[in-house]
C-alpha positions in Angstrom: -20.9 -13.5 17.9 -17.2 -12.8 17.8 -15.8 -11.0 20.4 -13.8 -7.8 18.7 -12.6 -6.3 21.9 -10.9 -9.4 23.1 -9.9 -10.0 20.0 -8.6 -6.2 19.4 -6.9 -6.1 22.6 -4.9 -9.5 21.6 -3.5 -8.2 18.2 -2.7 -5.0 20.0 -0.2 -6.9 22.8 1.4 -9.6 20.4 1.9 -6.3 17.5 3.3 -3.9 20.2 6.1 -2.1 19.2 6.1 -4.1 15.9 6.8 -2.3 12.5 7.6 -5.2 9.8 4.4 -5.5 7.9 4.8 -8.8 6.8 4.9 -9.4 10.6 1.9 -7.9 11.5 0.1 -9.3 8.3 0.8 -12.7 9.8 -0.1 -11.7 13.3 -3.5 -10.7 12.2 -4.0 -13.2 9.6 -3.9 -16.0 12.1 -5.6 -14.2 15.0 -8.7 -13.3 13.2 -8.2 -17.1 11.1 -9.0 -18.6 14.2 -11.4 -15.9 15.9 -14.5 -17.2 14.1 -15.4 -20.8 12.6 -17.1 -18.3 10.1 -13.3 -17.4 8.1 -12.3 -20.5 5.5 -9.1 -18.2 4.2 -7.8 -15.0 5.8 -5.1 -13.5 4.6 -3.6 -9.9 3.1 -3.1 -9.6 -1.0 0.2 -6.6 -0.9 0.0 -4.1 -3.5 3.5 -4.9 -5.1 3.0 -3.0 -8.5 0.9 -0.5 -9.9 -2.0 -1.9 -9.9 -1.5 -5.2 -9.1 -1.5 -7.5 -5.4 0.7 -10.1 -4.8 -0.5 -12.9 -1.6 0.8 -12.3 1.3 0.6 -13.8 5.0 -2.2 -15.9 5.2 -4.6 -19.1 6.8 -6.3 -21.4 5.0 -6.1 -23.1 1.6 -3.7 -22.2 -1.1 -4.9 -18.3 -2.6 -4.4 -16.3 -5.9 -0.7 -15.3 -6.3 -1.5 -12.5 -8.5 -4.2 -10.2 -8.8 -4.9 -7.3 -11.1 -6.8 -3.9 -9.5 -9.1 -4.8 -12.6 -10.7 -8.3 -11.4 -12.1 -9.7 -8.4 -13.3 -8.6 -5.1 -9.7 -8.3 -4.1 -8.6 -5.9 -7.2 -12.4 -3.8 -6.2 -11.2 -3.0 -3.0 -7.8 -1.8 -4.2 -9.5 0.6 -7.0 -11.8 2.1 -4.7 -10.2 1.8 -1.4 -13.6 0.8 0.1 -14.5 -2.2 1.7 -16.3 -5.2 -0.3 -18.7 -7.1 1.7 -20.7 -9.3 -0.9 -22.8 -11.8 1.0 -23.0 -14.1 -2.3 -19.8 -14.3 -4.8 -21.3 -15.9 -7.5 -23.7 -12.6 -8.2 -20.0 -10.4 -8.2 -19.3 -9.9 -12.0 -15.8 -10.3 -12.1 -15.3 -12.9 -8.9 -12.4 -14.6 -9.0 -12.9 -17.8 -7.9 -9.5 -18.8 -5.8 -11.5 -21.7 -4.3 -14.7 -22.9 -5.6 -15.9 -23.6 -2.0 -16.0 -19.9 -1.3 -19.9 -18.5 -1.0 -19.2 -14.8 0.6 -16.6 -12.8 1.3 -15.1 -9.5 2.8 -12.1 -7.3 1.6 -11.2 -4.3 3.3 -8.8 -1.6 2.5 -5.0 -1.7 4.7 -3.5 1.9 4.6 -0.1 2.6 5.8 0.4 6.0 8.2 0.4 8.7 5.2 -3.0 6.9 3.8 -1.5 5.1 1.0 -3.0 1.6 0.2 -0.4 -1.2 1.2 -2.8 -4.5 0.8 -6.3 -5.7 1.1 -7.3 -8.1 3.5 -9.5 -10.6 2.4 -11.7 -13.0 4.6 -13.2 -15.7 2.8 -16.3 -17.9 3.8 -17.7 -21.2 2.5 -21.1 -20.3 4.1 -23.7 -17.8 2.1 -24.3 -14.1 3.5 -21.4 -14.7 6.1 -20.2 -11.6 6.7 -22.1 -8.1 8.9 -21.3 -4.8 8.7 -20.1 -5.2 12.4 -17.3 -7.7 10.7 -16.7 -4.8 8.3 -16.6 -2.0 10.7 -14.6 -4.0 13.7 -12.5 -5.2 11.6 -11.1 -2.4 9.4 -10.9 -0.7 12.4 -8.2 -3.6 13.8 -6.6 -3.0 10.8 -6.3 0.9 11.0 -5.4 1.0 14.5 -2.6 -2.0 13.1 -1.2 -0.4 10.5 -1.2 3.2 11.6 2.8 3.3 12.5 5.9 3.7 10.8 6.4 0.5 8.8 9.1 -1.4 7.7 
């Protein structure tokens, strides 16, 4: 079982005092990347449009580069602002298949201090049913904690 607290407490000394989002998207990205053997791709998708996420810092195999609100996982999460934890991606509708090895996956929201949505992180697995609601809960919780400070 991964260790959230350890790994909490180690994104919150290397972000300290840090306010460039693509800094901390890079932070985290590789920190969690390398938390768990579970996490094939990690990385955050930046709202960079209306309605539409562009890649952003990231670990693992090459990703989308572009990706409507209206498909995917990725674009669910932006359109509802709630987390996506589908434990097999083949029975989501409109999956977007980035990398055909990729079995389950988890997107959560990434708000910015007034609320607004700023990204999605997205956690990628190549095993089935990967991802807990533990994952979901520790980790969007990283990510508010993260994110909650001026940015720039």
């Amino acid at each position: 079982m991964l260790d959230y607290a350890a790994l909490s407490q180690r994104i919150a000394a290397l972000t300290e005092g840090e306010t460039d989002m693509v800094a901390l998207m890079a932070t985290i990205a590789c920190e969690v990347h390398h938390s768990d053997a579970r996490f094939n791709w990690t990385g955050f998708y930046r709202v960079t449009a209306p309605e539409m996420l562009k890649i952003g810092p990231y670990q693992g195999g090459h990703g989308c580069l572009v990706i409507p609100f209206s498909r995917g996982v990725c674009g669910a999460c932006a359109r509802s602002g709630q987390a996506q934890l589908v434990a097999d991606v083949h029975t989501f509708a409109d999956h977007i298949a980035c990398s055909s090895s990729t079995l389950s996956e988890l997107v959560l929201p990434v708000r910015n201090l007034k609320g607004e949505l700023v990204a999605v992180f997205d956690i990628d697995s190549d095993l089935p049913d990967a991802f807990t609601t533990t994952d979901r809960d520790e980790l969007q919780a990283i990510l508010d904690r993260t994110f909650a400070r001026e940015l720039t």
